[in-house]
N, C-alpha and C positions, 0 to 999 in steps of 0.2 A: 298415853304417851308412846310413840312408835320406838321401839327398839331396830338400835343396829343390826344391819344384817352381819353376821359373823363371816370374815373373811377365812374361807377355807385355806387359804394358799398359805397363811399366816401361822398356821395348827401345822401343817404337813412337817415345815422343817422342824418343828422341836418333837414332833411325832416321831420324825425319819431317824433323831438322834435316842431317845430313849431307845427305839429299835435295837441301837448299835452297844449301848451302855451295860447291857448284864451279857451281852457275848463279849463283850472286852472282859470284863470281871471272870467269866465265865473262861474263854480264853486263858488269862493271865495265871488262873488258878492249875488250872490244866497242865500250863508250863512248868508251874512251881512245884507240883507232884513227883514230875519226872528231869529237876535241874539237870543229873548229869548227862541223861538226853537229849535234854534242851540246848547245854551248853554244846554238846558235841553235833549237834544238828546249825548249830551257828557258826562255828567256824570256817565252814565254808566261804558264809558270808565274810567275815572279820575277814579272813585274811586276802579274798577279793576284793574287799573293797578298802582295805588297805596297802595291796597293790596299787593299786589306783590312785589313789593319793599320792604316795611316796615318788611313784613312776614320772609320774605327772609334776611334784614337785623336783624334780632332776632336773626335768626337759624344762623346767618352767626356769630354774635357777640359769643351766647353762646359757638357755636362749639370752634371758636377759643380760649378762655379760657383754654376746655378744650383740646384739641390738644397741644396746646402749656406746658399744665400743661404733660401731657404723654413726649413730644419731653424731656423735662425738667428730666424726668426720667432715658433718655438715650435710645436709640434704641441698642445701643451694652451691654446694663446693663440687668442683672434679677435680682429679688426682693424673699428673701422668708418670708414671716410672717407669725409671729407664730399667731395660730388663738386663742383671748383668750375665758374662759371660761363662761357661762354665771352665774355661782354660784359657790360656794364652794364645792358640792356634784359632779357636773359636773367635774369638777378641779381632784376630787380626784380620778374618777373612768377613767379618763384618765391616770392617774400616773400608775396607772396599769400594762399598758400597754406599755407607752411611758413617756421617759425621759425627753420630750420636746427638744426644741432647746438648743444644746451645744457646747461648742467648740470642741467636740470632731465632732461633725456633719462640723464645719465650716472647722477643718482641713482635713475631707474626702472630701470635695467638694473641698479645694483646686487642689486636685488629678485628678477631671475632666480634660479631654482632651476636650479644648476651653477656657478654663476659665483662665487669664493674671494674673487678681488682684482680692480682694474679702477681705472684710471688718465685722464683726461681726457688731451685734447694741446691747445696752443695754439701753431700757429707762426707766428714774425714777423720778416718778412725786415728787419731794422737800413740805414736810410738813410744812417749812420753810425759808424763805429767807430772808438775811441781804446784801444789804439795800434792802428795802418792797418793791415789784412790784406796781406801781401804778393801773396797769388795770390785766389783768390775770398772774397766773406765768409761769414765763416759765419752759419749760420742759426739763429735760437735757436727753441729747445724748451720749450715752457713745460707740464711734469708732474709729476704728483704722486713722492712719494721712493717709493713702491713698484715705480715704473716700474723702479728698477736690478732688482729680482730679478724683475719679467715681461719686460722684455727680454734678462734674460741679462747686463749687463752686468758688466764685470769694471776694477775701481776697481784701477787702479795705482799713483797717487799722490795723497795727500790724502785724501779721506770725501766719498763722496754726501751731499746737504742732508737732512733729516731732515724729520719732522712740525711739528714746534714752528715749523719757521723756514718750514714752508711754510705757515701756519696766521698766521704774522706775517709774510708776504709781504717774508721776508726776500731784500736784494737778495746776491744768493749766487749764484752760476753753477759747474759742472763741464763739463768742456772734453772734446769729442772729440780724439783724437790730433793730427788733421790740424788742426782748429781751434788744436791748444797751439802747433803749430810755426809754423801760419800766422800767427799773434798774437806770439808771442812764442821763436819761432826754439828754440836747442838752449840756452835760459836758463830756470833753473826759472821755473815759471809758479806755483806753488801760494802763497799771498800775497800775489799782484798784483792789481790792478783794471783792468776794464772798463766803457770808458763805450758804452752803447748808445743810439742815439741820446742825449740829457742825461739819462740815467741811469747811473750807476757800479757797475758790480757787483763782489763779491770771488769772486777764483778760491779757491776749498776744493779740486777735486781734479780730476785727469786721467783716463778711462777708457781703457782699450784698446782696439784698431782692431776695425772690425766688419766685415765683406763689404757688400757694395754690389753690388746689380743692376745691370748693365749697360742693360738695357730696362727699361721697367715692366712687373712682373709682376702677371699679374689684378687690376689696382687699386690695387698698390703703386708707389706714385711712386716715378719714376728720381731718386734722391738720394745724394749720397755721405753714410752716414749718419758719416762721422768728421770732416765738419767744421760740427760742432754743438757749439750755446751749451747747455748743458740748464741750466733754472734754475725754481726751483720754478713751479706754474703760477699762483698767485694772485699774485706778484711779476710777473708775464708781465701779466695782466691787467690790475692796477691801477694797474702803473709805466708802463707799455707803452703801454694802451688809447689817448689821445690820439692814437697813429699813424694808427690802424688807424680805419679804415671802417664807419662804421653798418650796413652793409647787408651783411659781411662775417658767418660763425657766429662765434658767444660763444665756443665750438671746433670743431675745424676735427680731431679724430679721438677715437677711444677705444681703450686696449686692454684685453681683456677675458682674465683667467686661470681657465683651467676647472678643477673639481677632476676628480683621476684617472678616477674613474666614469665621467663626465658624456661624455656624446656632443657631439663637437663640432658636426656637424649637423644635431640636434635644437635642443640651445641656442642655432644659428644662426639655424634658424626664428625659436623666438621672441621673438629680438633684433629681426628686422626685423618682426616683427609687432608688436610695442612699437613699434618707429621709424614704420613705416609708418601709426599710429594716431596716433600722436603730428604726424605730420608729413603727414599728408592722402594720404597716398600721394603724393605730390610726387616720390617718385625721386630726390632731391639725397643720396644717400649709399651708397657700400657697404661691406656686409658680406661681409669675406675671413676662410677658414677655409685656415689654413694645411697641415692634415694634411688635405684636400682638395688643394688644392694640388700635394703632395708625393707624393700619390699617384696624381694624374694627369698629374704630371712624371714618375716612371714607367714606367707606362705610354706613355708619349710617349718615352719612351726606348727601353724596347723595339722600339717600330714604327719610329726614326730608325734601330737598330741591324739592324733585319732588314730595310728596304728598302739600307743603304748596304751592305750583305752580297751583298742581293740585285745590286746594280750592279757592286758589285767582281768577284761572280761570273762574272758575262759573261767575263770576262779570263780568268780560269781556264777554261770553256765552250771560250775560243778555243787555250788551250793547251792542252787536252787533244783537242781537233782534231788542233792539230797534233802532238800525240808521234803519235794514231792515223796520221797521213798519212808521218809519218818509219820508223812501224814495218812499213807495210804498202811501203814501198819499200823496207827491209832485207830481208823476205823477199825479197822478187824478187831480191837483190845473192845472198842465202844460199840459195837453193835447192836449188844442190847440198851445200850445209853440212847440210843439213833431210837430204834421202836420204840421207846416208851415216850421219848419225845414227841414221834408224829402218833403213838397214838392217842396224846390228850390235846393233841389238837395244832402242834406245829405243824406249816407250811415247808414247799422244800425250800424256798427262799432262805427259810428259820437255819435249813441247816446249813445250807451253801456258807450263808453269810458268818455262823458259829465258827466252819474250818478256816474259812478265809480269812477270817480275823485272827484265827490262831496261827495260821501260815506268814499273815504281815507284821504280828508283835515277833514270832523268831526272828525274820528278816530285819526288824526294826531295831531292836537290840543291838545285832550282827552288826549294821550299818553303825549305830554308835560307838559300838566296841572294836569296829574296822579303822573307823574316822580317829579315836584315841588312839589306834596304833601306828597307823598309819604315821601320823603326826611325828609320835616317836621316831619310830624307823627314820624319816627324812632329817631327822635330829642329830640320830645317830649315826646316818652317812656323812652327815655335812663334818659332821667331829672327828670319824675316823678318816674318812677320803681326804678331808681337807675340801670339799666341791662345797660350791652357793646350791643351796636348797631353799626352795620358795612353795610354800603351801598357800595356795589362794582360795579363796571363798570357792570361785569356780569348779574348782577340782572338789573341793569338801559335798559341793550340792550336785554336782556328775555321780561323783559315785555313792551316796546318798541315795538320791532318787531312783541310779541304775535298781540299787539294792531293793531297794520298797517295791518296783514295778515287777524284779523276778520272785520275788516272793508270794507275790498277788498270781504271776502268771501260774507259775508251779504248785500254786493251790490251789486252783480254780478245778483242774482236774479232780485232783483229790475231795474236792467238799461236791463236784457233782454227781460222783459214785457213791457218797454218803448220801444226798438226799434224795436216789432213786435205786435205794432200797427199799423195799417190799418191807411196812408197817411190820406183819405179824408172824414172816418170817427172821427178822429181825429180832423180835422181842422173843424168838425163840431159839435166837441162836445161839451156843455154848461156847 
């Protein structure tokens, strides 16, 4: 009966692995002789590649913040605001020139070719309010009702004001979160009134919390947007106006809802080229394109994440120094270990692969014992700073792998001066 041929290729891999099996043993044992060498031969590791992590979970916290605060904008939305003045002399010698923002501006950008829906803004800071805000006041919003589905927002209790009643500059307000409890504490708000300066307005409904910049981002005011009055804009206007300042815009932003097609950067051009024509070139307004924005946040993330990689690295650089300088003073302890090995018949392969393997379990450890601290440390920034700290898989297997490959590399030297040593000088060395 013909017998199989034995596939070689079959044998090589479980061959290749016993090769590796008593120098890991071999290795492991090695380390455990001399722990507190070991362990001070990995620190270098630990604490580079716990740089790493921690670093990398900052940049990774803050980004998302703000990314999230941009996505929150709208990627199909644009923004224009009015840039305000830094004095009264400033103020007047733009009037000049420019009308500032108006409806008459808001009804020519309706006109754009891309643009679906688009909403005026009127903001007006309240010199008094009834009942008294416990902590800051809130600020009211004065936009049209389409404004709920271009900003995304999300009506938890009650109903957005509608057409009709902004059309009759009905006095009607809906309450950012922060604004419901700062008015009016953990007692329902939906049926109450507000008086803004001597006008009374009725709360219809409560929206849910929105994210909030911490900075201003490219033109977008640092605002907490959850403690906001929002109430129709023609109510803003004509109950309001007597507050407010001649010399101040009729409004003070737009937002603009693109359809899907529509290029946000093209349609931005020619927003401000509208503006720009309309307003002398004057410069008293910008236009922010949100999915601009978000994708050179980014990009900016990218390059936060490869220079803090790049810094963390150094530490890793230094600990794989040091496993090289701790390996290459093992030889000299083991040199007669080195001759008696080759001379019953190891290969230098035998030896290479013996250091190597002891250079990648220090390094291997490190990495674990980096990755456990790391972890902490971002734990304990986010507790003490108060900052979002995000450790992702990502970062955990970056500096992971960085660690495993300097370990490999700065042993490679070390195990090739071990296996081209001279046999039986070696076995006679003291």
């Amino acid at each position: 009966m013909p017998t199989r041929p034995i596939d070689s290729t079959r044998l090589a891999y479980p061959r290749s692995l016993l090769h590796w099996l008593p120098d890991l043993r071999l290795g492991f044992d090695n380390l455990m002789i001399h722990k507190l060498r070991s362990l001070l031969t990995m620190l270098g590791m630990i604490f580079g590649v716990a740089a790493v992590v921690s670093m990398l979970s900052i940049g990774a916290g803050a980004q998302q913040k703000v990314m999230a605060f941009i996505e929150q904008l709208g990627v199909r939305n644009l923004i224009v605001e009015a840039k305000e003045a830094n004095n009264y002399q400033t103020l007047q010698k733009v009037r000049q020139t420019s009308p500032g923002l108006t409806f008459d501006d808001y009804r020519a950008i309706l006109g754009v070719n891309g643009v679906v829906e688009a909403t005026p803004r009127k903001r007006f800071a309240p010199s008094k309010l009834i009942p008294k805000a416990e902590q800051e006041d809130p600020q009211v919003y004065g936009v049209n009702q389409n404004y709920l589905h271009i900003a995304g927002l999300q009506v938890t209790q009650g109903r957005f004001f509608d057409a009709q009643e902004n059309a009759a500059a009905a006095p009607v307000c809906v309450l950012g979160s922060a604004a419901k409890f700062n008015l009016f504490g953990s007692a329902d708000a939906i049926g109450q009134y507000i008086k803004v300066n001597d006008q009374w307005f009725h709360v219809i409904g409560v929206v849910a919390p929105e994210l909030a910049a911490q900075t201003d981002v490219a033109g977008v005011p640092n605002q907490d947007l959850n403690n906001l009055i929002y109430a129709p804009v023609n109510a803003v206007v004509l109950r309001l106006e007597d507050s407010m300042s001649d010399l101040k815009d009729e409004i003070d932003g737009m937002y603009l809802h693109l359809a899907p097609a529509a290029d946000s950067a093209s349609v931005a051009e020619v927003v401000r080229g509208v503006l720009n024509t309309t307003h002398h070139n004057a410069g008293d307004f910008t236009v922010i394109v949100p999915a601009e924005l978000l994708a050179e946040q980014q990009r900016t993330e990218r390059l936060f994440n490869t220079v803090m990689v790049a810094i963390a690295s150094i530490s890793l650089l230094v600990g794989g120094i040091g496993i090289m300088n701790i390996m290459l003073a093992s030889i000299l302890e083991r040199t007669r270990e080195i001759g008696v090995r080759r001379a019953v018949g190891a290969r230098q392969s035998d030896i290479v692969r013996q250091f190597v393997v002891e250079a990648i379990l220090i390094s291997f450890a490190g990495g674990v014992l980096g990755i456990v601290f790391g972890f902490g440390m971002s734990r304990l920034i986010a507790w003490l700073a108060a900052w979002s700290t995000i450790v992702t898989a990502g970062s955990i297997l970056l500096a992971f792998l960085v660690s495993i490959s300097v370990g490999m590399i700065f042993g490679i030297y070390p195990a090739m001066k071990a296996a081209r040593l001279d046999p039986v000088e070696a076995i006679r060395y003291e």
